[in-house]
N, C-alpha and C positions, 0 to 999 in steps of 0.2 A: 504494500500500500504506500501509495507517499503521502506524505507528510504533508500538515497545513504551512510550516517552513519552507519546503524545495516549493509545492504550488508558491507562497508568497515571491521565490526566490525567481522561477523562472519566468513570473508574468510582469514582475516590478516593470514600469516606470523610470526613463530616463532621470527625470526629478526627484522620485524617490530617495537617490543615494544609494550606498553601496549599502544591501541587507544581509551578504554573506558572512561578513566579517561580525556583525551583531545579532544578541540572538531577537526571535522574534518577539512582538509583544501578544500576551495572550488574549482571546476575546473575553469578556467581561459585558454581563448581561446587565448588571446593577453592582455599584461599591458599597461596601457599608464602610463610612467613615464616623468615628467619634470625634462629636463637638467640645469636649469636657476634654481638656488637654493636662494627661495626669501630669507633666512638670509644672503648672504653673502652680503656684502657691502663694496664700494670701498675703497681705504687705505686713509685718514684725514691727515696723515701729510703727507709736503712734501717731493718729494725726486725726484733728479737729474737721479737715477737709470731708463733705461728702468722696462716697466710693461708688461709684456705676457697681448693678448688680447685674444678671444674666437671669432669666429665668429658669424655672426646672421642670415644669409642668405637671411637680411631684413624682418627679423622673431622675433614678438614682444615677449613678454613673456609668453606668450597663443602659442605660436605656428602658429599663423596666420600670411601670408607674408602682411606687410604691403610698404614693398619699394619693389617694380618690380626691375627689372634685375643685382642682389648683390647674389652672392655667390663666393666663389672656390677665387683665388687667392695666391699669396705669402704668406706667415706668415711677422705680422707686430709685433712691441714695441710700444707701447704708451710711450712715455715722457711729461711729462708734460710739461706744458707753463705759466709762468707764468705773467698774462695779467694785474696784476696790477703793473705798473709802481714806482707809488709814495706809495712803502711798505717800511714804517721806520724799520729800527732796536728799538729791545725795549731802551730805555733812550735816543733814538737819534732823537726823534719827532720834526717835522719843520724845519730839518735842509739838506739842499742840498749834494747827497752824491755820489759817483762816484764810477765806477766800470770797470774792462778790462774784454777786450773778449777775452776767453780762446779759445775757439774751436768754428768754423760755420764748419755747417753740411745739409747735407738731410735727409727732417723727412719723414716718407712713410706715415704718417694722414693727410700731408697738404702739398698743392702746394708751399709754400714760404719755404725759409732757414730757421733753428733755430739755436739760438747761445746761447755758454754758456757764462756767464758772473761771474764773480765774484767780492766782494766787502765787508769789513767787515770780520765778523764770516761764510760768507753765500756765496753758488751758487744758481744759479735759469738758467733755462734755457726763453729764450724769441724773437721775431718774430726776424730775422736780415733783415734792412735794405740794400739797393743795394752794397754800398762797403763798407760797415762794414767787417774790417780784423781782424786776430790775432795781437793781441796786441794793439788794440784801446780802449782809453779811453771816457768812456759814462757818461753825467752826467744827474742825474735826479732833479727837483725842483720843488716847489709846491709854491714858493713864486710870486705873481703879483705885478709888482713893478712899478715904472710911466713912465719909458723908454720899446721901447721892446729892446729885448733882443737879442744876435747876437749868435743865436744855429748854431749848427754844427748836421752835418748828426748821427742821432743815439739818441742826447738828446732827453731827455723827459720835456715836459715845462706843465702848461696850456695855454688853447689858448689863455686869457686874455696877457698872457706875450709874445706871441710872435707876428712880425709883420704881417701886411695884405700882401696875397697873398704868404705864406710860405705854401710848399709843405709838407703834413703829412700822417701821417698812424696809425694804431691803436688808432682809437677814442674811445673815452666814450662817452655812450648815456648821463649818467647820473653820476656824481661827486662819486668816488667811487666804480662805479659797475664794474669795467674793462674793458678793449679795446672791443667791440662789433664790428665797424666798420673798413674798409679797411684792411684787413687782410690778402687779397688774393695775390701771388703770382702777383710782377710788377704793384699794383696797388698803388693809390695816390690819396688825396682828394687836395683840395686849401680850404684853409681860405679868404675867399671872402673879410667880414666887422666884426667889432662888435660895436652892439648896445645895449646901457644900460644895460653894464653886463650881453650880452647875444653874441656868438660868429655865425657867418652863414659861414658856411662850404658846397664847391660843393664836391657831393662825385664823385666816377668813375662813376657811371650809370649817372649822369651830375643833378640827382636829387640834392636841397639845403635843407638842415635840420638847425634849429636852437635849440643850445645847452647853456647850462650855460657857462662862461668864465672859468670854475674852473674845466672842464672834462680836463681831461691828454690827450697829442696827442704825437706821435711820430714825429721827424722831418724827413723830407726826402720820401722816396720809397722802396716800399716792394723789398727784393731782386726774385733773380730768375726772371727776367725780359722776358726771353728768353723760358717760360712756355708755353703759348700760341702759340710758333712756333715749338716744338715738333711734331713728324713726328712719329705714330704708327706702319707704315708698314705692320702689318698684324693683320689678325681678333684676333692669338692668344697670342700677346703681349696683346691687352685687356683683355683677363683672365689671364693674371700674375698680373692687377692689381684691379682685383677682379670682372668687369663688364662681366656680360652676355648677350647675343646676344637677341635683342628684338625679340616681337612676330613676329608671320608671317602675323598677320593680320593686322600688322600697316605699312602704307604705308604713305611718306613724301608725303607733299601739292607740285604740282609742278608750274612752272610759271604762269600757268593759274590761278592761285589764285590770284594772285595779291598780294599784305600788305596792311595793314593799316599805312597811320603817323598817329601817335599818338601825339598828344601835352605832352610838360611835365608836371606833374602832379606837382603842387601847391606845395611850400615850407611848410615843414612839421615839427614842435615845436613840443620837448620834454619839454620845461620852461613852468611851470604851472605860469601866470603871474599874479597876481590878480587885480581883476576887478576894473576901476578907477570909483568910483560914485560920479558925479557931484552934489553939492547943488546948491541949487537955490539961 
């Protein structure tokens, strides 16, 4: 049989060029190329600046939908946040340091305000609290001292420093790792009690977690309060904000269902506490 090469080879084209010498190119019905180019990787230092995002259409890096009903919407910025509070300037470690708020705004990644701040050599952008304005001074401290402490909406304490029953936001799971908790738009935890160097905080879902005294909290309440009473009005303001209309084969449970109460689910420890062992 001959080959689709010697056929290429013997009917070429003056113009063509010499096809001998190279080999030939194979036929190709359709390419699959990936859009997701695994070298790139996101920017390492900070920066105040919006960042262009890419869509995903809930589309992991295979190509396969892994979130249902995400495509189409607005074009967005990503800004950055940044979630840890008690971030010293270099040579200025342990030391309580303060900063004004330049601008609150609406982020289109998250349902709460973000506010720039600045203080030092440095801006950071970070969650705003309910009436955090231009021109308020925020102070942040890492120090637990023997009185609590008489914060004001915006500072950042640990929980050891501040009193029982102080309203917060952006909690730390864990000393260091950054605000994980209450983050959402008009929401708010309560500092219950703290015991033995260990604080218990109700969140909004009214679950209690117990945390180290030494996790950073925010004082106060998430702003945008009035998040939850927005009014969509129609199917197609939900794709300007990127949601698509579910299947047709999913149909809401109606009265006849009934609910379940559910009891709440048991106080839940991040404090690894070590084991007390009795001698005899």
């Amino acid at each position: 049989m001959v080959s689709c090469c010697q056929l290429l080879v013997s009917h070429q084209s003056p113009l063509s060029g010499t096809c001998a010498s190279q080999k030939c190119r194979p036929f190709q019905t359709c390419v699959i190329s990936c859009t997701n180019n695994p070298l790139w990787k996101p920017p390492t230092k900070y920066t105040i600046r919006p960042i262009g995002m890419k869509k995903t259409g809930g589309r992991d890096h295979t190509g396969k939908i892994r979130v249902h009903g995400i495509g189409g919407g607005h074009k967005r910025r990503y800004r950055m946040i940044d979630f840890h509070r008690l971030r010293y300037e270099p040579g200025k470690e342990t030391q309580a340091f303060e900063e004004k708020v330049i601008e609150v705004r609406y982020d289109p990644c998250r349902s709460a305000d973000i506010a720039l701040v600045a203080g030092g050599n440095r801006k950071r952008w970070i969650i705003a609290t309910e009436n955090m304005q231009i021109g308020d001074i925020i102070k942040t401290s890492g120090h637990i001292g023997r009185m609590a402490v008489s914060a004001k909406e915006g500072d950042s304490y640990p929980l050891g420093a501040l009193p029982v029953g102080t309203l917060i936001n952006s909690l730390e799971i864990g000393p260091g790792k950054g605000a994980q908790c209450i983050r959402a738009a008009g929401t708010c935890g309560v500092l219950l009690r703290k015991v033995n160097g260990t604080a218990i905080v109700q969140l909004p879902s009214k679950r209690q977690v117990q945390v180290l005294e030494t996790c950073m909290a925010t004082v106060g309440r998430v702003s945008n309060i009035d998040h939850n009473k927005r009014i969509i009005g129609k199917a197609g303001r939900n794709r300007w904000f990127g949601i698509r209309p579910r299947s047709g084969l999913w149909q809401r449970k109606g009265g006849w269902a009934g609910r379940k109460i559910k009891p709440l689910p048991p106080m839940k420890s991040y404090v690894n506490l070590p084991n007390v062992i009795t001698s005899n």
